[in-house]
Steps between C-alpha positions, in 0.01 A plus 500: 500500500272243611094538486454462901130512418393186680263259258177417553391207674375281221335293746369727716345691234349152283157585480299135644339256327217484709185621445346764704336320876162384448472514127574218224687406192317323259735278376335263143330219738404791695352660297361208328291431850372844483362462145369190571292634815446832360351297170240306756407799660396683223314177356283470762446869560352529133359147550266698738483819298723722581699747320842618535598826601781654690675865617818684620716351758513850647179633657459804757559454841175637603340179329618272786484743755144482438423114560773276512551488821793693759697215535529472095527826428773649787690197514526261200469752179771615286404875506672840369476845423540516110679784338159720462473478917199206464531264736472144257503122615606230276153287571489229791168406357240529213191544636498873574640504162229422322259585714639840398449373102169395566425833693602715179343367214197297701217693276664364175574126675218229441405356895535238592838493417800216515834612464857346574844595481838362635684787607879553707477599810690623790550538851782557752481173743743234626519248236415153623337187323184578302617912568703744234546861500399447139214243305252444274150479558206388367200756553179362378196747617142553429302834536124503508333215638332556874399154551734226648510325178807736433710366804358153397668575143807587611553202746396254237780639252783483799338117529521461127875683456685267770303203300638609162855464666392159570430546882241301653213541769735360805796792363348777623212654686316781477435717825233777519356785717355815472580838622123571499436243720825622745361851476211394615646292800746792623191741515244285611590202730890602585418890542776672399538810359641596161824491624501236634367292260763611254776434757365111552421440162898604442554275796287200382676507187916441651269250725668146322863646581436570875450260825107465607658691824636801302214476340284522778740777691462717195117473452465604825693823501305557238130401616521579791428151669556136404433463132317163356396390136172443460479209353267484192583148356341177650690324728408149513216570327400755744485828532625755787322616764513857386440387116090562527552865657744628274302336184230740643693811419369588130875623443645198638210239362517667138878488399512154622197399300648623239887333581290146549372583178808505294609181666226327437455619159894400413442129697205435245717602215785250562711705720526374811834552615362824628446570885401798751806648676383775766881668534544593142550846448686594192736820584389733241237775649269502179339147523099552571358147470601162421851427553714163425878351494589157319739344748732187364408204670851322527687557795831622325338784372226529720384877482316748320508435126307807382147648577237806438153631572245763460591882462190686398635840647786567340425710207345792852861589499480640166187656554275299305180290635636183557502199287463130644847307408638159643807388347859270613908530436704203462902540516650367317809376783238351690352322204843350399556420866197305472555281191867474623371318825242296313723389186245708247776648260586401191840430441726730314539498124677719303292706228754423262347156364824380291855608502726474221808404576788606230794342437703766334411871369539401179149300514324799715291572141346151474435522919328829383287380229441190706405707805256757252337205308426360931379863589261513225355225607421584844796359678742707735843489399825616634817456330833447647756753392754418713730289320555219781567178512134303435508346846555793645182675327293193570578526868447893440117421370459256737572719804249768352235255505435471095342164428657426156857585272581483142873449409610712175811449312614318209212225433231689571600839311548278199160241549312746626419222714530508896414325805304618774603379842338487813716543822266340727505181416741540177222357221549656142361543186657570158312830290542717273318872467210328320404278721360772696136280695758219594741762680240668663314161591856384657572838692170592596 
């Protein structure tokens, strides 16, 4: 009797080669890209003193609830209900994190401290360039310093970390506000209520992706009446109108004596890529001060490269007096976007400095003691195993990107002789295991 049982789909049920939407593979020149920014990153971070730390990628929802901001928090997190009925998020950024860290140990933690880490993080949003539901970022953050010389510090190192990539002045510029200063305007000049405030501020911030006239339409709802900027920069060298009467609001007058400040302070440091910028916001709720975004200057990739600011009440939600903090994040998509567009990456070379290629198995010992005696001396070696024809292993290293071969077989496993050759432009030398400065001088 026949098995009417019918079979299984085989196609239907192949499991796909793709990874999951919004995330990446990290193929070897992948990953090599992320090593080499990651490796800059933390160079300049402890260039400027900072030390490393990091945490869990799973932190209680309550932590983001707290600060982060609605929009964050109900719509982009990857939350769940674990098996103990705690509601857990995988992290969709650090700084609660470790404000959280420094909250619980901050009597045994020497102030002012500088701290770093480059953690994974996630969130649930429509991937699009310079956007993944999952990336890297750096997190550089200092607690304890009141005076602006903290958001000072932290600009100069985003200045001095797009410069160790090789960037230049013209690449990028840097963009600051202050939420003190916006406080100050929402209560004082625009009078609106708490409320309010929060909803413009929200509004202000999707300002660059709507018309002026939606703009406009949706300020009013929430105003009340036609909403203007004051405008607090010089125009022509002037001023507004309406620049003298709000600059005699001590509110108003002080945060902007203190955002002039920082500009001016930056300008007569070298940095002077730096300008005002009235409509920056920055979405997360916890921001208290000085606020900034490094926007790429060319006009492929003409947005928001990263950016950060003053949080110096962060550590309430923990119940603890608060601690002044300013600190930054850097992804590490937008960062490769960046280098991408202006040609800053290295290219690709294998880690694998010499391959060595063997004619036959028989001669796999002397490609072994060739390949130790290379090791030893600080060279990266990978042997080919495969038994191939030598063409076909010289086209193998050249495809993975390793500079230099070595054939084994007959004449070298009695000499102990061999050449060295290197694919790029084919020059060679003759060695031996001995001769261990002049193969290093050649390769290196």
């Amino acid at each position: 009797m026949k098995d009417s049982a019918k079979k299984p789909d085989d196609k239907k049920n192949k499991i796909s080669v793709e990874s999951y939407k919004g995330v990446r593979d990290f193929y070897p020149e992948d990953q090599a890209v992320q090593e080499y920014i990651f490796g800059i990153w933390k160079k300049v971070a402890e260039r400027f003193g900072y030390n490393r730390y990091d945490a869990s990628i799973i932190e209680a929802s309550e932590l983001y609830h707290a600060k982060s901001g609605e929009e964050l928090v109900n719509e982009q997190t990857y939350s769940f209900v674990d098996r103990g009925g705690r509601e857990v998020t995988l992290r969709p950024e650090m700084t609660p994190s470790v404000a959280r860290m420094i909250a619980g140990k901050r009597r045994e933690i020497g102030f002012p401290a500088r701290w770093y880490s480059i953690p994974n993080l996630f969130r649930y949003e429509r991937p699009q360039r310079g956007r993944m539901r999952e990336h890297w970022q750096l997190n550089v953050d200092v607690f304890g310093i009141n005076s602006i010389e903290a958001d000072i510090e932290m600009m100069t190192m985003a200045d001095a970390l797009l410069k160790e990539f090789g960037a230049s002045d013209k690449d990028f510029v840097i963009k600051v506000s202050s939420r003190k200063l916006l406080n100050a305007l929402f209560a004082n000049w625009y009078e609106l209520d708490a409320n309010q405030s929060q909803q413009m501020q929200k509004l202000i911030d999707r300002k660059a992706k709507m018309s002026p006239e939606d703009f406009n339409t949706e300020a009013e709802k929430i105003v009340g009446k036609a909403f203007k900027f004051l405008n607090l920069s010089k125009k022509d060298g002037k001023h507004s109108d309406d620049y003298e009467e709000a600059m005699a609001i001590p509110t108003i007058r002080e945060a902007k004596t203190e955002l002039d400040n920082v500009i001016s302070t930056l300008n007569k440091r070298g940095i002077k890529n730096v300008e005002y910028d009235e409509t920056l916001i920055r979405g997360f709720d916890y921001y208290t001060g000085i606020i900034f975004e490094v926007f790429d200057t060319n006009p492929k990739n003409n947005r928001s490269i990263f950016g950060g600011g003053r949080y110096d009440d962060l550590l309430k939600i923990f119940g603890e007096e608060k601690i002044p903090a300013v600190g930054f994040g850097i992804g590490d998509v937008t960062m490769r976007d960046f280098l991408e567009t202006r040609e800053l990456l290295p290219k690709y070379v294998s880690k694998a400095e010499i391959m060595l290629c063997v004619m036959d198995m028989e001669f796999n010992d002397s490609a072994n003691l060739i390949a130790e005696s290379l090791r030893k001396s600080g060279i990266n070696v990978a042997v080919n195993y495969s038994e191939k024809k030598i063409g076909d292993q010289i086209k193998s290293a050249d495809k993975q990107a390793i500079p230099y071969i070595v054939v084994v077989g007959p004449v070298e496993a009695e000499s102990r002789t061999f050449n060295i050759k290197r694919l790029s432009d084919g020059s060679e030398i003759t060695t031996n295991l001995e001769e261990t400065a002049k193969i290093i001088n050649f390769i290196k």
